[in-house]
MIDOSE-1310 file (N, C-alpha, C; in nm, 2 decimals, decimal comma, always signed):
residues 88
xxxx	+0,60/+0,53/+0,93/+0,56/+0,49/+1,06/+0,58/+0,34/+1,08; +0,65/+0,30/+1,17/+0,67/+0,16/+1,21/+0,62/+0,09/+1,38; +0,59/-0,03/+1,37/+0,52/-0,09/+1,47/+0,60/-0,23/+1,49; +0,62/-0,24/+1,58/+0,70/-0,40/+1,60/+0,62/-0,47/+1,75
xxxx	+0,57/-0,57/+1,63/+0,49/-0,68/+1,78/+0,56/-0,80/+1,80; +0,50/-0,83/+1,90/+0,53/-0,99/+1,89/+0,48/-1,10/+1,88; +0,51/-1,23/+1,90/+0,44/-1,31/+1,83/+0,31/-1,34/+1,89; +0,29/-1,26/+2,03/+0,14/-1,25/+2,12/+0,08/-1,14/+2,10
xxxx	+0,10/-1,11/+1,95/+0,04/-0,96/+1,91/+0,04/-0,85/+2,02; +0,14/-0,79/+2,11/+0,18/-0,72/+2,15/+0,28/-0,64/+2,11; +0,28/-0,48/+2,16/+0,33/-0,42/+2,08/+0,49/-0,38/+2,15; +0,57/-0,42/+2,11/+0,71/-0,43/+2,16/+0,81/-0,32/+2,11
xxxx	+0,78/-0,22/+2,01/+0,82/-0,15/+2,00/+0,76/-0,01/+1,92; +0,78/+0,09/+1,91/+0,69/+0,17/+1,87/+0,58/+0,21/+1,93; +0,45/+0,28/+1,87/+0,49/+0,32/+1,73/+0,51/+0,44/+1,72; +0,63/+0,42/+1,58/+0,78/+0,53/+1,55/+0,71/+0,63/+1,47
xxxx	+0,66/+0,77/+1,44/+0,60/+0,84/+1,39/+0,69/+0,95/+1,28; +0,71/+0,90/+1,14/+0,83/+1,01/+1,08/+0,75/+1,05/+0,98; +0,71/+1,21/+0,94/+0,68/+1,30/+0,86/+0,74/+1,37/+0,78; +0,71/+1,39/+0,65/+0,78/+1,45/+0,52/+0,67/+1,56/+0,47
xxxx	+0,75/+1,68/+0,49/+0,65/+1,79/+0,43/+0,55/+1,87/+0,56; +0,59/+1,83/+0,65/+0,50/+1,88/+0,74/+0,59/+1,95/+0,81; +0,57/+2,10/+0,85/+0,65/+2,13/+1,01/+0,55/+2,24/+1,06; +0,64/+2,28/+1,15/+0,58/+2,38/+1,28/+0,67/+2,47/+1,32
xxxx	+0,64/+2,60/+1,32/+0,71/+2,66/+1,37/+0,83/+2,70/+1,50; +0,70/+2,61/+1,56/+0,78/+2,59/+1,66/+0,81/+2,43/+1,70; +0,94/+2,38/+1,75/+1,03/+2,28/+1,74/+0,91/+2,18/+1,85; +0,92/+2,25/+1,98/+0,80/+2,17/+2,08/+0,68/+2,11/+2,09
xxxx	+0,65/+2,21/+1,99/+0,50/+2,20/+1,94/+0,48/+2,09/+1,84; +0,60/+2,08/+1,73/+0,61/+1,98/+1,65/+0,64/+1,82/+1,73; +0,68/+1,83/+1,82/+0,72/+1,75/+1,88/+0,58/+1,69/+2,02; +0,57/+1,74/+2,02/+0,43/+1,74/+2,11/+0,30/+1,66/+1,98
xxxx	+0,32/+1,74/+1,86/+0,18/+1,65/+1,79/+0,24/+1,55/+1,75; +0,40/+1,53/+1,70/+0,45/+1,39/+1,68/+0,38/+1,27/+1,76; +0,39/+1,35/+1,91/+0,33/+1,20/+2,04/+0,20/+1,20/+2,02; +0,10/+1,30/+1,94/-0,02/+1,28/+1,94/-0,06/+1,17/+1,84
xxxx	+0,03/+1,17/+1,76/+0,02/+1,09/+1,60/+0,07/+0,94/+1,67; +0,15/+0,94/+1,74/+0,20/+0,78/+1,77/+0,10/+0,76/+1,86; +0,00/+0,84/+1,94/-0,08/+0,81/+2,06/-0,21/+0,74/+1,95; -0,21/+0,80/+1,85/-0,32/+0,81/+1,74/-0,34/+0,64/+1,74
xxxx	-0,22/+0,64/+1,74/-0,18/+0,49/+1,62/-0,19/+0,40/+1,70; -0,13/+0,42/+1,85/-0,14/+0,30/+1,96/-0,28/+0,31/+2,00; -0,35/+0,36/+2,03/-0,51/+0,36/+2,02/-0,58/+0,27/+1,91; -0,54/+0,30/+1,82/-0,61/+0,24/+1,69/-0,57/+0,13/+1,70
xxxx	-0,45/+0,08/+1,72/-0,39/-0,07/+1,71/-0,53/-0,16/+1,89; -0,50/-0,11/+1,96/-0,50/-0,09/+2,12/-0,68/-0,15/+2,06; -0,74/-0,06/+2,02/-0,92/-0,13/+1,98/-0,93/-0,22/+1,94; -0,83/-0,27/+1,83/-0,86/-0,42/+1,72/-0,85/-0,53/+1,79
xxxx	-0,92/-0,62/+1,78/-0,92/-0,74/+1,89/-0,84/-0,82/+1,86; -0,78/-0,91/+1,91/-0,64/-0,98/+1,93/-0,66/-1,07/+1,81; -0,80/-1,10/+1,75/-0,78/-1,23/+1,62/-0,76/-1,11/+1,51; -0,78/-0,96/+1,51/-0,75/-0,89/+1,42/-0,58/-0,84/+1,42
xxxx	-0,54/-0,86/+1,51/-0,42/-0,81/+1,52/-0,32/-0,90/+1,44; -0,36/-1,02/+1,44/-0,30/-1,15/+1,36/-0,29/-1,09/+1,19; -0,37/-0,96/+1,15/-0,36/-0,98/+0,99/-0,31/-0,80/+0,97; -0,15/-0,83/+0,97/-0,11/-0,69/+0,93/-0,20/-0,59/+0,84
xxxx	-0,24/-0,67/+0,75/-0,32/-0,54/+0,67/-0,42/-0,53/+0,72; -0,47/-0,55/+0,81/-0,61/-0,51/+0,87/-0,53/-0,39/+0,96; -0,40/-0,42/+1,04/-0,31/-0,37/+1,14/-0,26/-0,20/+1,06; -0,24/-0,24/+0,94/-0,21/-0,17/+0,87/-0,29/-0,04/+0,87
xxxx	-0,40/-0,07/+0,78/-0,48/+0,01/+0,74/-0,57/+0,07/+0,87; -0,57/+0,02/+0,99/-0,67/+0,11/+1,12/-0,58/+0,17/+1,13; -0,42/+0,18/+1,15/-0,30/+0,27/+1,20/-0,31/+0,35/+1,14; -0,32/+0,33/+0,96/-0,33/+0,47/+0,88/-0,46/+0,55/+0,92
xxxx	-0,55/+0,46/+0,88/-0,65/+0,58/+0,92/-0,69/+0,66/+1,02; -0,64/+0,63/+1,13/-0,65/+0,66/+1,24/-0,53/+0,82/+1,26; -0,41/+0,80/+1,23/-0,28/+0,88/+1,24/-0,33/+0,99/+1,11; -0,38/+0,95/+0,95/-0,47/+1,04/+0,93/-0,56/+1,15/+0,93
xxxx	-0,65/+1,11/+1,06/-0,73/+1,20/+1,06/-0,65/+1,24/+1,20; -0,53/+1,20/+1,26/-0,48/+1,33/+1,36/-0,41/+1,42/+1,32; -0,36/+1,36/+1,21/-0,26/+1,50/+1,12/-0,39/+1,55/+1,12; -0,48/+1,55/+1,02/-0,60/+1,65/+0,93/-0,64/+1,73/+1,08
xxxx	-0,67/+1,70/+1,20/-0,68/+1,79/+1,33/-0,57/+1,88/+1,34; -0,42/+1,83/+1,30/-0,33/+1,94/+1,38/-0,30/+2,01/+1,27; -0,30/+1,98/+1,11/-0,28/+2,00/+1,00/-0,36/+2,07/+0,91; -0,46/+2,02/+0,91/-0,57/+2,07/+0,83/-0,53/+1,97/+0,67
xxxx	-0,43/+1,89/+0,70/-0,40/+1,83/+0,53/-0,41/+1,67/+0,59; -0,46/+1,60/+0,53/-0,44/+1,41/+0,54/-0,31/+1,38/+0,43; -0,20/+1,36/+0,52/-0,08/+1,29/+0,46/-0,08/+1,16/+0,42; +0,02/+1,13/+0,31/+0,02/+0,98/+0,30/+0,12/+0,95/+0,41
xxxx	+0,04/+0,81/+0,45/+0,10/+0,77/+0,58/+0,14/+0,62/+0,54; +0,27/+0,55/+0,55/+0,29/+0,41/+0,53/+0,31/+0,38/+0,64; +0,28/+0,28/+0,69/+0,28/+0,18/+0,82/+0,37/+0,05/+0,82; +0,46/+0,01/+0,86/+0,53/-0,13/+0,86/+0,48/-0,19/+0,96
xxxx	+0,45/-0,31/+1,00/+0,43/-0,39/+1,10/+0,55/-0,47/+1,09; +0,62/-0,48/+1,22/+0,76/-0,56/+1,20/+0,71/-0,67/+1,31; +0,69/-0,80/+1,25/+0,69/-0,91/+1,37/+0,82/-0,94/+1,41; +0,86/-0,97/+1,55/+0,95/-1,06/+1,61/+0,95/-1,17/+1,69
């Protein structure tokens, strides 16, 4: 999963949601909880307040836990999730 802000902790690109080991039978449907998982993540980022957004690992770890517990809803499994924060 990757996230690209900018230097006004805004989110300028992303966030990119890629999964290993998980699928769906059906292609739409997989594609549909993909946006739920990036919606996951931009929520999670979207709560932290702008002096938290300054410390990727704080940025980090709300994205994971958050993307997390929406796989464990569509999934029933908590994947490992890595997060990049890309500043530009």
């Amino acid at each position: 999963m990757s996230l690209a802000l900018s230097g006004k902790n805004a989110i300028v690109a992303g966030p990119t949601v890629n999964v290993r080991g998980i699928s769906m039978p059906d292609e739409e449907d997989f594609e549909l909880a993909l946006e739920e998982l990036e919606d996951a993540a931009k929520a999670a980022f979207l709560r932290l307040k702008h002096q938290e957004r300054e410390d990727d690992e704080l940025v980090e770890q709300a994205v994971m836990r958050s993307v997390r517990k929406a796989a464990e809803k569509l999934w029933r499994k908590r994947p490992l999730v890595d997060v990049t924060v890309l500043r530009l």
